[in-house]
C-alpha positions as CSV (number, residue, x, y, z in Angstrom):
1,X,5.0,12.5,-2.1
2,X,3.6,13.0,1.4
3,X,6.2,12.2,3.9
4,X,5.6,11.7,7.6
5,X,7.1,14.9,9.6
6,X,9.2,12.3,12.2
7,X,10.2,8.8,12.8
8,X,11.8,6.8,15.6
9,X,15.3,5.6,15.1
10,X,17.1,3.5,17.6
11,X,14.5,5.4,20.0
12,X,15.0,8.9,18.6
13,X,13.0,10.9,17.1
14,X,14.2,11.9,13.9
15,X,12.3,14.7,11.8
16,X,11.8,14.3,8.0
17,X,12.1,17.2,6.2
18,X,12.2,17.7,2.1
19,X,14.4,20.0,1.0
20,X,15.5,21.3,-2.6
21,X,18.9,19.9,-2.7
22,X,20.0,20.5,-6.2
23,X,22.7,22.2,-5.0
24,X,24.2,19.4,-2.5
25,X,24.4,16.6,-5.6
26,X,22.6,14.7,-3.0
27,X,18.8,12.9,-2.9
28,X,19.2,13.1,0.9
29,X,21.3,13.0,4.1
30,X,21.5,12.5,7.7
31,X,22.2,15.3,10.2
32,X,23.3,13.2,13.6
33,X,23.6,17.3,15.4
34,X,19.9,17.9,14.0
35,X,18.2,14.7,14.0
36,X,16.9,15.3,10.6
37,X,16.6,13.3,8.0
38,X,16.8,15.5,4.7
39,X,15.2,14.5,1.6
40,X,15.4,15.9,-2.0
41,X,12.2,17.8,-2.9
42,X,12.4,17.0,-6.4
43,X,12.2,13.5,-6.3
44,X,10.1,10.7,-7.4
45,X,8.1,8.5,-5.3
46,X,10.0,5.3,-5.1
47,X,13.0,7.2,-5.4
48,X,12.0,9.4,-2.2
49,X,10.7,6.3,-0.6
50,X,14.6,4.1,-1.2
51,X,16.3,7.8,-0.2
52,X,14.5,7.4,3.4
53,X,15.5,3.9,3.6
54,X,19.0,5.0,2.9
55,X,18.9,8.2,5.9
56,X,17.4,5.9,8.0
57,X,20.3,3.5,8.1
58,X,22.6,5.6,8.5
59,X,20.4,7.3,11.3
60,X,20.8,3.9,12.7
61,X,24.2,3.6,12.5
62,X,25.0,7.2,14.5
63,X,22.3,6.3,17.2
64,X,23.6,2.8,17.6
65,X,27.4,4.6,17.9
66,X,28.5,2.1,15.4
67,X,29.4,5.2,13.0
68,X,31.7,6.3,15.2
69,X,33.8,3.7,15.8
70,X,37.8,4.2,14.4
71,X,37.6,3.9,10.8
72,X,34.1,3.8,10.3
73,X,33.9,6.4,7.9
74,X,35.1,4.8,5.5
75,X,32.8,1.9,5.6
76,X,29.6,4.1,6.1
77,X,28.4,4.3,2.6
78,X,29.4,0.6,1.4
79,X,28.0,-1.2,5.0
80,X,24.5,1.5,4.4
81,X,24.4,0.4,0.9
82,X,25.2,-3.4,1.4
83,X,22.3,-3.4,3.8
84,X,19.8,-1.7,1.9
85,X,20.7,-3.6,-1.6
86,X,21.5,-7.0,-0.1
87,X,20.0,-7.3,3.4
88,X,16.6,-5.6,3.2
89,X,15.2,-7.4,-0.2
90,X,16.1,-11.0,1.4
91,X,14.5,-9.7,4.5
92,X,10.9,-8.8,2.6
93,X,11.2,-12.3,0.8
94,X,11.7,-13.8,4.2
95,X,8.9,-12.2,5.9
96,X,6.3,-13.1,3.0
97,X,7.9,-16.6,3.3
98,X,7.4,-16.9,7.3
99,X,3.4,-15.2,7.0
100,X,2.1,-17.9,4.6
101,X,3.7,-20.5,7.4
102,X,2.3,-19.2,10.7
């Protein structure tokens, strides 16, 4: 899949980069010291697409400085997950909902 080489996060830019990551038992992660977004070279589309998703909010989360608030990192994962799994699909719906009104 043909991934844009950056993105703007919380007005950063953050580079995309695929990488094999076999080894890292990952699909991707988020370097906050790079600005990089990694993502698994081996992966499918929709897969690579929801892994992006997934960086991205947690790129969000270290620009915003949320992340590093005292005992944060515990919640990382489950508030990054909870967003993209809850939050974002009611989001879509809502935006399809609010075109076909205005």
């Amino acid at each position: 899949m043909n991934l844009p080489k950056s993105t703007r996060v919380a007005g950063v830019t953050v580079k995309i980069v695929l990488k094999d990551l076999e080894d890292e038992e990952c699909y991707g992660y988020w370097s906050h010291d790079r600005k990089t977004i990694f993502i698994g070279s081996g992966l499918g589309a929709k897969m690579t697409r929801e892994t992006l998703c997934h960086e991205m909010l947690h790129a969000a989360l270290d620009l915003s400085g949320i992340s590093f608030a005292k005992g944060f990192q515990q919640l990382d994962e489950p508030v990054v997950r909870a967003i993209e799994t809850h939050f974002l699909p009611s989001w879509e719906r809502m935006k399809k909902r609010l075109a076909k009104t205005n």
